[in-house]
C-alpha positions as CSV (number, residue, x, y, z in Angstrom):
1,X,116.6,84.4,13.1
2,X,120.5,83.8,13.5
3,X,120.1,87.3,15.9
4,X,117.4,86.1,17.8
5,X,119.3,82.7,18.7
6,X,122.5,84.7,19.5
7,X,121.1,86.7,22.2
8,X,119.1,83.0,23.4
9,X,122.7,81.7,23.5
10,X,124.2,84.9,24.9
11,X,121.8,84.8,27.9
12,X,122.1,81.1,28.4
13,X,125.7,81.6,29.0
14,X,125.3,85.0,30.9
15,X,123.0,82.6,33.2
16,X,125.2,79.7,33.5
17,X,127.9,81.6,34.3
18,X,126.3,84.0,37.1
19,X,124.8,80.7,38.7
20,X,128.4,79.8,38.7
21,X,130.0,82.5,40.1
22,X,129.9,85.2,42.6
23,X,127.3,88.1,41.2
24,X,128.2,90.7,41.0
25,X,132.1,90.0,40.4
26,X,132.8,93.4,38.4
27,X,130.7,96.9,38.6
28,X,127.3,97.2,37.4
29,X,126.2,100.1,35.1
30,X,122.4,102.1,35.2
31,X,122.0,104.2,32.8
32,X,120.0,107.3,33.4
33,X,118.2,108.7,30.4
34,X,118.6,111.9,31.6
35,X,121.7,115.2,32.5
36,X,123.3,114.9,35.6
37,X,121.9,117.0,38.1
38,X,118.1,116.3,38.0
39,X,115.3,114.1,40.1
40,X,115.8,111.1,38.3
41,X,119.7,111.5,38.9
42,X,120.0,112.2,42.2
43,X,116.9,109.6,43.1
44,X,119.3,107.1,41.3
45,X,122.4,107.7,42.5
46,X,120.9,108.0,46.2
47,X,119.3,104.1,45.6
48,X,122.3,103.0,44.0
49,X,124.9,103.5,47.1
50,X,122.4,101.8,49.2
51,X,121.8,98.9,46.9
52,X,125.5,98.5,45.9
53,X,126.4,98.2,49.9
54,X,124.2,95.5,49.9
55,X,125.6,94.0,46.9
56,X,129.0,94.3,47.8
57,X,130.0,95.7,44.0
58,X,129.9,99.2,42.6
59,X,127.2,100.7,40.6
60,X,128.5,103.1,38.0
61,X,125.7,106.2,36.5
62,X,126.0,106.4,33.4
63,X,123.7,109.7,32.0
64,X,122.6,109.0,28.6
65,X,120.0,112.2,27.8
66,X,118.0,112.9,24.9
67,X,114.2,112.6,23.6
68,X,112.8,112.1,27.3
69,X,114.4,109.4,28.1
70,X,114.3,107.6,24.8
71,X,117.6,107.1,23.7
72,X,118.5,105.8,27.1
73,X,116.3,103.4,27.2
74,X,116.6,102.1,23.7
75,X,120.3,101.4,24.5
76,X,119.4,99.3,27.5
77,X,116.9,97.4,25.5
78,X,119.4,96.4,23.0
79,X,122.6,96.1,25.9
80,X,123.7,92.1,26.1
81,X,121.5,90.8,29.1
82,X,124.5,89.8,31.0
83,X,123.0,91.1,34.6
84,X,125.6,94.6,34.0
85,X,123.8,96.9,32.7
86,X,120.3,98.3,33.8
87,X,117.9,101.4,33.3
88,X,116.7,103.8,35.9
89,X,113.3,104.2,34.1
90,X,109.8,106.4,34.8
91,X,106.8,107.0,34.1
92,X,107.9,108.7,31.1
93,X,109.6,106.9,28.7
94,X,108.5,103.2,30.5
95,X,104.8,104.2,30.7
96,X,103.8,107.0,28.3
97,X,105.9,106.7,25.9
98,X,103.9,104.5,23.1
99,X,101.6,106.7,23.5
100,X,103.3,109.6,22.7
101,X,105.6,108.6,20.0
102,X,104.3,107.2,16.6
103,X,107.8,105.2,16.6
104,X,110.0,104.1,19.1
105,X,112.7,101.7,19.2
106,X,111.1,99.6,22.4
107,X,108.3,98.5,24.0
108,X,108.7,98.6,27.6
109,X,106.9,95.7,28.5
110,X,108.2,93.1,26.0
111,X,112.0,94.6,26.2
112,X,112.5,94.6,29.8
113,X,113.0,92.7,33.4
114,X,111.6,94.6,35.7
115,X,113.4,94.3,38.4
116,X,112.1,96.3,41.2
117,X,110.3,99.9,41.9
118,X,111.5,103.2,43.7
119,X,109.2,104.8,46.5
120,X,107.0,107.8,44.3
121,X,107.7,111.0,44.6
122,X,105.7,113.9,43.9
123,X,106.0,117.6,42.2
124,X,106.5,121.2,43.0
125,X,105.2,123.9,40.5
126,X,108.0,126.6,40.7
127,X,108.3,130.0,39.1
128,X,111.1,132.0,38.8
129,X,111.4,134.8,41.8
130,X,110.2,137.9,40.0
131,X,107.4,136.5,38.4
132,X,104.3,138.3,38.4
133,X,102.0,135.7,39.3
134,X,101.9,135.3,42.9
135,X,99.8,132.2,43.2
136,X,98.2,128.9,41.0
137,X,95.5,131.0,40.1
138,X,97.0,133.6,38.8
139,X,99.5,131.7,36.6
140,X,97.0,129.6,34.9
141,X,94.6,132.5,34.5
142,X,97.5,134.5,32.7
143,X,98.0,131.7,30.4
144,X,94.1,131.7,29.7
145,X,94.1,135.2,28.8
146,X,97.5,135.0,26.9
147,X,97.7,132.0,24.6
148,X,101.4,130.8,24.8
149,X,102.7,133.8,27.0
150,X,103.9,131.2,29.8
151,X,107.0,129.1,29.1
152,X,107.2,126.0,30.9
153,X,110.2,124.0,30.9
154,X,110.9,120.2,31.4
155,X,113.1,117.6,31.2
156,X,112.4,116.5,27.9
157,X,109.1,115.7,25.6
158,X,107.9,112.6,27.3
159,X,109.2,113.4,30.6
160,X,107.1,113.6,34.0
161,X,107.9,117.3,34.4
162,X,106.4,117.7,30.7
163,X,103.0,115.6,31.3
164,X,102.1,116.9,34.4
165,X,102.9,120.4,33.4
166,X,100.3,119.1,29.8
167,X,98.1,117.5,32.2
168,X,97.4,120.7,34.2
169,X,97.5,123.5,31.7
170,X,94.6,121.0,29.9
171,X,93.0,120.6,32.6
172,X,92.7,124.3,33.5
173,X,91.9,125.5,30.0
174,X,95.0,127.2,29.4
175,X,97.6,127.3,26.8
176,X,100.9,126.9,28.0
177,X,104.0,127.0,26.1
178,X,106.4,123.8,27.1
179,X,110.1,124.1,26.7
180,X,112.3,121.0,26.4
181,X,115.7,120.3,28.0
182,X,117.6,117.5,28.3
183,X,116.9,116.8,31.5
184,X,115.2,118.8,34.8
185,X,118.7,120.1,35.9
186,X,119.1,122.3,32.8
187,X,115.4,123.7,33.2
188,X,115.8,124.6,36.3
189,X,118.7,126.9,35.8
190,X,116.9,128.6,32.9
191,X,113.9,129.2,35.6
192,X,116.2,130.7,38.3
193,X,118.3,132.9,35.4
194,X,114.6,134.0,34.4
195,X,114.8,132.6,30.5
196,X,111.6,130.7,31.3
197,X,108.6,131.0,33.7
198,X,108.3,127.8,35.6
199,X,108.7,124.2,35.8
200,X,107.2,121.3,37.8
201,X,110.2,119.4,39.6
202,X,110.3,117.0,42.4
203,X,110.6,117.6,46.0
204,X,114.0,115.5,46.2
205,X,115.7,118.9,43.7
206,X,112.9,121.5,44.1
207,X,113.4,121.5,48.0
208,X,116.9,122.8,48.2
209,X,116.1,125.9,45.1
210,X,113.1,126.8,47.2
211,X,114.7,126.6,50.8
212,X,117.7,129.1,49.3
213,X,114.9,131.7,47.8
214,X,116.4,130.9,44.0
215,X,112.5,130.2,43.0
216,X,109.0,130.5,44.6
217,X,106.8,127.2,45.0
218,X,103.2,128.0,44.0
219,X,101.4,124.0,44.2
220,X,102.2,120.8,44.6
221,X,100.9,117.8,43.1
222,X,100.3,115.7,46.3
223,X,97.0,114.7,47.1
224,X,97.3,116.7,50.8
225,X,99.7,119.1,51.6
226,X,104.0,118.7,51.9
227,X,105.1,119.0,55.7
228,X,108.4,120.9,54.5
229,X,106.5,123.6,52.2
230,X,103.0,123.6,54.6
231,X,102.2,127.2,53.3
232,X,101.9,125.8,49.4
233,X,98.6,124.7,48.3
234,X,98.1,121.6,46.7
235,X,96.7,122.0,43.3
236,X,93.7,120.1,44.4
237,X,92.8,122.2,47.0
238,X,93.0,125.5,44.3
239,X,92.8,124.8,40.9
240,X,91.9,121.1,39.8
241,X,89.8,119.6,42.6
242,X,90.8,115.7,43.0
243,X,93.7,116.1,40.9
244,X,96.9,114.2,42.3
245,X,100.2,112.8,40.5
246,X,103.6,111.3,41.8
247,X,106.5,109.9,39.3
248,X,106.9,106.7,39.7
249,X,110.3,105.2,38.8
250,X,112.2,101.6,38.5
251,X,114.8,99.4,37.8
252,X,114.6,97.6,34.3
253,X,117.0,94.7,32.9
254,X,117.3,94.1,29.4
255,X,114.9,91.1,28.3
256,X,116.5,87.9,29.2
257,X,118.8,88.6,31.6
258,X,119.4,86.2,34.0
259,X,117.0,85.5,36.8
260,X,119.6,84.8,39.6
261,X,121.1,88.6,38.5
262,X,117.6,89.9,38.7
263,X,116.5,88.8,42.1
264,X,120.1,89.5,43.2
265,X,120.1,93.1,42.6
266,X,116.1,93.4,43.7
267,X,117.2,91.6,46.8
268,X,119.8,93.9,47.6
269,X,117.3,96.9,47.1
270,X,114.8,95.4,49.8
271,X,117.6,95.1,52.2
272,X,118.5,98.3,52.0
273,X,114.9,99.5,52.2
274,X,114.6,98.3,55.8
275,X,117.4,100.8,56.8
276,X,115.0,103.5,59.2
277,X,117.6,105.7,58.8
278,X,117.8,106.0,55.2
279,X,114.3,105.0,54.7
280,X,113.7,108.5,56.9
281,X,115.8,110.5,54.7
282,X,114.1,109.7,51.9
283,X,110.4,111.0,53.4
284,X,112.4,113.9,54.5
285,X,112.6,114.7,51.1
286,X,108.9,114.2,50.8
287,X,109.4,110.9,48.8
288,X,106.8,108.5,49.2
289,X,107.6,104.9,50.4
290,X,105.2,102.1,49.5
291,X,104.0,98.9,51.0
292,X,106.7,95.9,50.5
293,X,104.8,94.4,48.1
294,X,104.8,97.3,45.2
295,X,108.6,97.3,45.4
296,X,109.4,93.7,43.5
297,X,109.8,93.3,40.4
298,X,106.8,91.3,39.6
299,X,104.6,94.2,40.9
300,X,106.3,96.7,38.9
301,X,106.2,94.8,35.6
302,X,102.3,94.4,36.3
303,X,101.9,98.3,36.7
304,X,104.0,99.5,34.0
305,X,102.0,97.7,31.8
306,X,98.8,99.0,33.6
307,X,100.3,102.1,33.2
308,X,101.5,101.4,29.5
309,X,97.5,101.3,28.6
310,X,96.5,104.3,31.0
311,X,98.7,106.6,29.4
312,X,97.3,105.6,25.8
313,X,93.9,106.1,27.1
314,X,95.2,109.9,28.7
315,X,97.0,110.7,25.3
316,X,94.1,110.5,23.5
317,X,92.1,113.0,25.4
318,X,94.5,115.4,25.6
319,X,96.3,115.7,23.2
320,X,99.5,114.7,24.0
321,X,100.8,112.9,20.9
322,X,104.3,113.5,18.9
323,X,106.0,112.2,16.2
């Protein structure tokens, strides 16, 4: 009880002082539950600089790996909701999560302020150069024909690289053998060194390994095919007919952090988002940008709790589950 009114007093202060005072008056921290180097790094860090411009204050990246984004995001859910410190979350560890863990330390929709959502961005199956399989077919029929031969890694149980890369391999039938890192930029340099077959990464990090020949692309997860790879297949068009999935991220506040910090910072974001120029970057990386409306806060608290029951319904049926 005495906790509970402590953090009620701690965010009636925290919100009595920011209405009082110029927010952001110091630098703000987002903690990324994943290694430096990665899609949900770089993503972050590229959203940041625009929104701190807008904000007029710094934001610092601070990478917290570990458990797919877990222990990250646990730490933010127990941070003092001052309007400082924030989580770069996904559809990982902020949608499948209680799905896939039998205990974890927060529940993403009673822990948080969601405070607003990234454009999507969708995945690029990779293999390492000399790999035998020289398309989707061939990969997955390997795998059918030789039960946990194929070494997939990802950026951590839980992650987006690890469910799609389940998703697929249960999909096609085939048994695939997933290998977890702390985070996608670690996997991938065990895929170009050859320690591991494959991976599923986004186009904002896979596009620069494939444009320099240190992997080969084989499908992506879009729905229709990438201008910048036009000769890769979509997986719907070879494998998995109607089959289509993007990783959806946001911006989450502890619980009961202040509302003027909250639409301050989601504010900032929207600004930022009407910049063609960076707005054009960002689809030249094949990210995809959404309608206004799916980028504020109250929208993404509504689908990461859609997505919260989704992902319980997907666990079940294939299998997905930890401890």
């Amino acid at each position: 009880m005495f906790k509970k009114i402590s953090a009620l007093l701690v965010a009636l202060l925290s919100s009595v002082a920011i209405a009082q005072s110029d927010y952001p008056n110091r630098p703000i921290t987002w903690v990324v539950p994943f290694a430096a180097g990665g899609p949900t790094d770089a993503l972050a860090r590229s959203i940041a600089d625009v929104t701190s411009k807008q904000l007029g204050q710094s934001i610092i990246i601070e990478n917290t790996p570990g458990a797919g984004g877990t222990i990250g995001a646990t730490k933010v859910a127990r941070a003092t909701p001052d309007g400082y410190t924030f989580l770069v979350g996904h559809m990982g560890y902020m949608g499948a999560a209680p799905a896939l863990y039998k205990k974890l330390n927060y529940n993403p929709v009673v822990d948080f302020e969601a405070v607003f959502r990234f454009p999507d961005t969708p995945l690029v199956l990779m293999v390492r150069n000399d790999h035998p399989a020289k398309n989707v077919k061939e990969l997955y029929d390997y795998a059918k024909k030789n039960p946990d031969q194929v070494f997939m890694g990802n950026a951590g149980l839980g992650s987006s690289s690890h469910l799609i890369a389940a998703l697929v391999a249960n999909a096609a039938g085939a048994d695939v053998k997933h290998v977890p890192y702390k985070g996608a930029g670690p996997a991938l340099i065990d895929v170009v060194g050859g320690q591991i077959d494959g991976m599923y990464d986004q186009t904002n990090t896979a596009f620069p390994q494939i444009t320099e020949k240190r992997v080969r692309a084989l499908a992506v997860t879009s729905k229709a095919r990438l201008p910048q790879l036009k000769d890769v297949p979509t997986l719907n068009e070879t494998i998995l007919p109607g089959f289509e999935a993007s990783t959806w991220y946001g911006i989450y506040a502890p619980k009961g952090t202040p509302k003027a910090a909250v639409e301050k910072v989601q504010n900032a974001f929207l600004k930022a988002m009407k910049d063609k120029a960076y707005t054009d970057k960002l689809q030249s990386q094949a990210i995809q940008l959404l309608p206004e409306q799916q980028y504020l806060g109250s929208s993404l608290a509504k689908h990461t709790e859609a997505e919260v029951v989704r992902w319980r319904a997907v666990a079940a049926k294939s299998n997905l589950a930890m401890d």
